[in-house]
N, C-alpha and C positions, 0 to 999 in steps of 0.2 A: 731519649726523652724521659728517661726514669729522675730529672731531674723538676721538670715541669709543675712540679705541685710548691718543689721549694719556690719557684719563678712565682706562684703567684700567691702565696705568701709573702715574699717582698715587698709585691706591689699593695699588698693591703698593709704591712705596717707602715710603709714610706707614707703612702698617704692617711697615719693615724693620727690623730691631734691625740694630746697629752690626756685629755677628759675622754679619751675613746668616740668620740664623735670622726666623720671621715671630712678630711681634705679634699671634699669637691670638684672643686675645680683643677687643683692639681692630677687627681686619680683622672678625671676624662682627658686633660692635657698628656698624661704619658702613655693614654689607648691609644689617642690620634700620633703620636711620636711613636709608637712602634709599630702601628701599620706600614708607615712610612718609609723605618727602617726596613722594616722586611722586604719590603718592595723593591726598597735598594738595593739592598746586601742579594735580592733573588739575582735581578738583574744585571751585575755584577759577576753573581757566576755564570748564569747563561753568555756575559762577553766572555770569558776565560777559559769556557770549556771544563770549568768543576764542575763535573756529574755528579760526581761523589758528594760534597758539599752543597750539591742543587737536593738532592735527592733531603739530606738533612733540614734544608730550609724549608723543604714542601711538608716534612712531617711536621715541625715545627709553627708553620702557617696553620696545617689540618688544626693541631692540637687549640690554637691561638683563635680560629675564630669558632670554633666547635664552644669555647669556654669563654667566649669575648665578652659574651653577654652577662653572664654568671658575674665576672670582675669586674665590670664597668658599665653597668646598665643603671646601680644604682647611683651611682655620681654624673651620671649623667640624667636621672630623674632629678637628684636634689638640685644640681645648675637649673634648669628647667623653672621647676618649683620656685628657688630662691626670688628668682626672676620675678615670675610672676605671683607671690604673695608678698615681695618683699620690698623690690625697687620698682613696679610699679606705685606704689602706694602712695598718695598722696604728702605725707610727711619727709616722704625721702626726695622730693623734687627741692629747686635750689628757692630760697628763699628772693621773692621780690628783690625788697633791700640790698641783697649780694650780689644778684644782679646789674641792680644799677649801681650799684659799690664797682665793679667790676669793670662793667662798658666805662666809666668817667676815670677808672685808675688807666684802663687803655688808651683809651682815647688823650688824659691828660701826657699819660707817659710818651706818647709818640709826640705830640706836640712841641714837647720841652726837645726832642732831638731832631726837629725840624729847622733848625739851622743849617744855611746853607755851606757856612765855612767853618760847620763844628765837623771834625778829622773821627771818623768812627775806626778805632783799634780794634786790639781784640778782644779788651774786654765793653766796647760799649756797641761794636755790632753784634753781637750775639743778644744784650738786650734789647735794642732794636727788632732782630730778627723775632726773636720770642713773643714781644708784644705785638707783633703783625702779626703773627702764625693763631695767636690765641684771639686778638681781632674778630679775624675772616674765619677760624672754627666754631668759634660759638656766637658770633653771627648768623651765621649761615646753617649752626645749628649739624655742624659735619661728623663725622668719626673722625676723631685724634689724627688717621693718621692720612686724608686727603689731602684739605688744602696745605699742608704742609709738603708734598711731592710735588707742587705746581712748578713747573720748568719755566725757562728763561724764554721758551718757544712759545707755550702757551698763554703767558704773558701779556708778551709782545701783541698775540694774535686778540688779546681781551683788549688788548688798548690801541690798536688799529678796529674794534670792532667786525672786526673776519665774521662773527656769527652773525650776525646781524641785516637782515633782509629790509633793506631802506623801502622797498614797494610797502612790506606791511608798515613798517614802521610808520610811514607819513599818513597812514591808516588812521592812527592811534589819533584821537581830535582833540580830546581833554587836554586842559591844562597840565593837572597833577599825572598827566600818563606821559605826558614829554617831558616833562620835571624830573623822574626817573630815568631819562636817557642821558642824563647829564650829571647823575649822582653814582651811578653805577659802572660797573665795566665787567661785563659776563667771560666767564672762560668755561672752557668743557675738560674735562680729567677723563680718562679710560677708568671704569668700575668695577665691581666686582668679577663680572664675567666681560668677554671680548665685544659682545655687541651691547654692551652698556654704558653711556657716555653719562658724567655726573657735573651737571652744571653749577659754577660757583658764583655766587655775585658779592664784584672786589668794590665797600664804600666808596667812596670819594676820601673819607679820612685816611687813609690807606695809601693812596696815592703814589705822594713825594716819598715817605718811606721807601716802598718798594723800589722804587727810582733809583733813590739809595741802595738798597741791598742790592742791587743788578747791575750798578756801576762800577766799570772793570777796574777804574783807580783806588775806589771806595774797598773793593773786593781784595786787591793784593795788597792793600797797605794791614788789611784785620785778617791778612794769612786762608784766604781761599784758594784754593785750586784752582788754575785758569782755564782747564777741562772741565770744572763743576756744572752743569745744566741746570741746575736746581733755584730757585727764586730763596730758597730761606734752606740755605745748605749750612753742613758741618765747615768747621773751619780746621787747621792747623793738615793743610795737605789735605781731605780725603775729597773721596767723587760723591757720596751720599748726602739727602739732608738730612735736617734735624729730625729729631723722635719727636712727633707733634704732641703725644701726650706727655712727653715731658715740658716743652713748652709752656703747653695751656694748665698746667701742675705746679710752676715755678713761679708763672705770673699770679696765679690763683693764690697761690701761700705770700707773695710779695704783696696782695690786695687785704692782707688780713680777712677773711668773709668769717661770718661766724658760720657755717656750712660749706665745705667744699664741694667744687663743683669740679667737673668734668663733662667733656663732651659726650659722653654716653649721657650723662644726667639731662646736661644742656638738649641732647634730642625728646630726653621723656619729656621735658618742660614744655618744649616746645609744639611737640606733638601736641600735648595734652591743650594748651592755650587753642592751637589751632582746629581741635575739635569741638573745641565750645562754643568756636564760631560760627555765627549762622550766614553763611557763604555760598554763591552757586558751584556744583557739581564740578562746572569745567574748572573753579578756581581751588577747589578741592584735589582735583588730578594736579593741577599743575605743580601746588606744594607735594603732594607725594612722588613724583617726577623729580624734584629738586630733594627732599630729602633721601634719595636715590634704593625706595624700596614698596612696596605696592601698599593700596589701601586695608587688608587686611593685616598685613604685618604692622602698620599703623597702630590699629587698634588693640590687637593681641599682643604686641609686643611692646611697643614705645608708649604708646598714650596711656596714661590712669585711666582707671573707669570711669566714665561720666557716669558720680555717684550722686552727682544734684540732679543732673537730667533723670536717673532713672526714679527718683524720687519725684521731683517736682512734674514730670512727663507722665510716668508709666502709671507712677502714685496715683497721680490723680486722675487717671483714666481707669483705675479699679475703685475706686472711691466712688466716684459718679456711676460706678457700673453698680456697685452693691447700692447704691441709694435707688437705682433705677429700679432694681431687682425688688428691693426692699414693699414695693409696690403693689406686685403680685403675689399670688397666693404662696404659701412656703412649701406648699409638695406640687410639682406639676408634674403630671406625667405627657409624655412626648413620643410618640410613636413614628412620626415622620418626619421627612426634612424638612424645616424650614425654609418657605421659597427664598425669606430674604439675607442679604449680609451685614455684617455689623456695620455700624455707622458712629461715627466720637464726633459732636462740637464741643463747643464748648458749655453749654449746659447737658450735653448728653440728654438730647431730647429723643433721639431713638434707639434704642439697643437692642437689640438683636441677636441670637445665637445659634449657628450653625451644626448640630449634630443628627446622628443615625441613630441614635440609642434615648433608650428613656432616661429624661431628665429630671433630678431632684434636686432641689431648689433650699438649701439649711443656711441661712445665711443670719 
């Protein structure tokens, strides 16, 4: 192990930018890739019966996470941080305009290959494919690389409506609440972990495309594999589909936006629109249920700050507290507790405050 110091000297010039600043996300990308390998290469020799070479990996693990922290603790504060000072922010979400620049280049472009005797090859199912893949991601508001693995199974199963409990359904009395059973078509994805199911909802504009990409004549004429399971699969032979963030990357630069966008962004936005809504609780769960992560990761992670609510809310709930204040004498002393609790209307006609300790009043 008398080499281990050169080992993580490597690792910090490889991840050195030119101005001495560190490569971030690279340096925590190659902690997670050598944990990995260790892992591998351990268990590897436990199949083989290298003791000798077991014995070498376990010193080499000692050394590795003994110093793990040391070499990778701060690239993985900066990732962190970036995060959250940087792509949360307000300015870094996608611009209205691009948006709707965006949905009408998708929406138009599916359209135009909505012919029923136009022949898709192989170079105009792969556009097709791409403009459905970027669709239903940022639609739906997904990670890159979800509804892009949507299988031929699952499909099928959204467009037989398999999810769908007809008892509640005829529940549903409104108008515009049955209007929706007839514009959408739900599917479930396996998620992050095994007891996680991440529900997708397929437009209506979507449809016939998809119809098309799943059609086995359509499929071997533009060079798919007839093994392939995948709704929006690689072509030229293989069993994989597409890389969805390449996808929603290709369409995005083909929509010219003066901002790019991507489905990581496309979640901040959408987060963020959806916390500004003033919505009930249950309709709250259901969108974080559908963007497939809890409501605090919501708001620590995906959503900007609601920097107008803490202004226009919190503001002016310390405003009206200091004018309340403003009222009484400027030094009070306070020796017990107050029986009562605060109280906010909208005039702040009572205010009230709760402490054990003597209170002084400089306002």
């Amino acid at each position: 192990m008398e080499h281990f110091t050169t080992f993580m000297d490597v690792i910090h010039v490889m991840a050195a930018k030119d101005d001495g600043a560190m490569k971030s996300g690279l340096k925590k990308t190659v902690g997670h890739l050598l944990k990995n390998v260790i892992r591998h290469i351990k268990g590897q020799h436990l199949l083989q019966g290298k003791k000798d070479e077991l014995v070498k990996i376990e010193e080499f693990k000692t050394l590795f996470d003994y110093y793990r922290k040391e070499i990778f603790d701060g690239a993985e504060y900066n990732c962190i941080k970036n995060r959250q000072e940087n792509h949360r922010r307000p300015q870094y979400l996608p611009l209205d305009d691009d948006v709707r620049r965006l949905r009408n280049y998708t929406l138009t472009g599916i359209a135009q290959m909505d012919d029923p005797y136009q022949i898709l090859d192989m170079n105009e199912y792969p556009r097709l494919r791409d403009l459905v893949v970027a669709r239903i991601t940022l639609f739906n508001a997904k990670r890159g690389g979800e509804p892009s693995r949507l299988t031929i199974k699952e499909w099928n199963d959204a467009k037989d409506g398999v999810w769908l409990d007809e008892t509640h359904k005829k529940k549903k009395k409104t108008s515009e609440e049955l209007e929706y059973f007839e514009i959408y078509k739900l599917s479930y994805q396996s998620g992050k972990s095994v007891c996680h199911m991440l529900p997708t909802l397929i437009p209506k504009d979507s449809w016939k495309a998809i119809r098309k990409l799943t059609d086995p004549l359509i499929r071997q004429m533009a060079g798919v594999k007839p093994s392939n399971i995948y709704v929006f699969p690689n072509i030229k032979g293989s069993n994989f589909h597409v890389n969805g963030w390449n996808s929603v990357n290709k369409v995005c630069k083909q929509a010219g936006l003066t901002k790019e966008i991507n489905a990581t962004q496309m979640r901040h936005y959408m987060s963020t629109v959806f916390a500004n809504l003033d919505v009930p609780e249950t309709d709250r769960q259901a969108f974080y249920r559908h963007m497939g992560h809890s409501e605090e990761i919501n708001k620590h992670v995906y959503q900007c700050p609601l920097a107008v609510q803490e202004i226009t809310k919190v503001g002016k709930f310390f405003i009206l507290w200091t004018k309340r204040l403003s009222a009484v004498p400027s030094t009070t002393f306070c020796n017990q507790r107050l029986a009562t609790v605060p109280s906010y209307n909208q005039h702040l006609s009572t205010v009230t405050i709760v402490f054990n300790c003597t209170i002084y009043y400089q306002l």
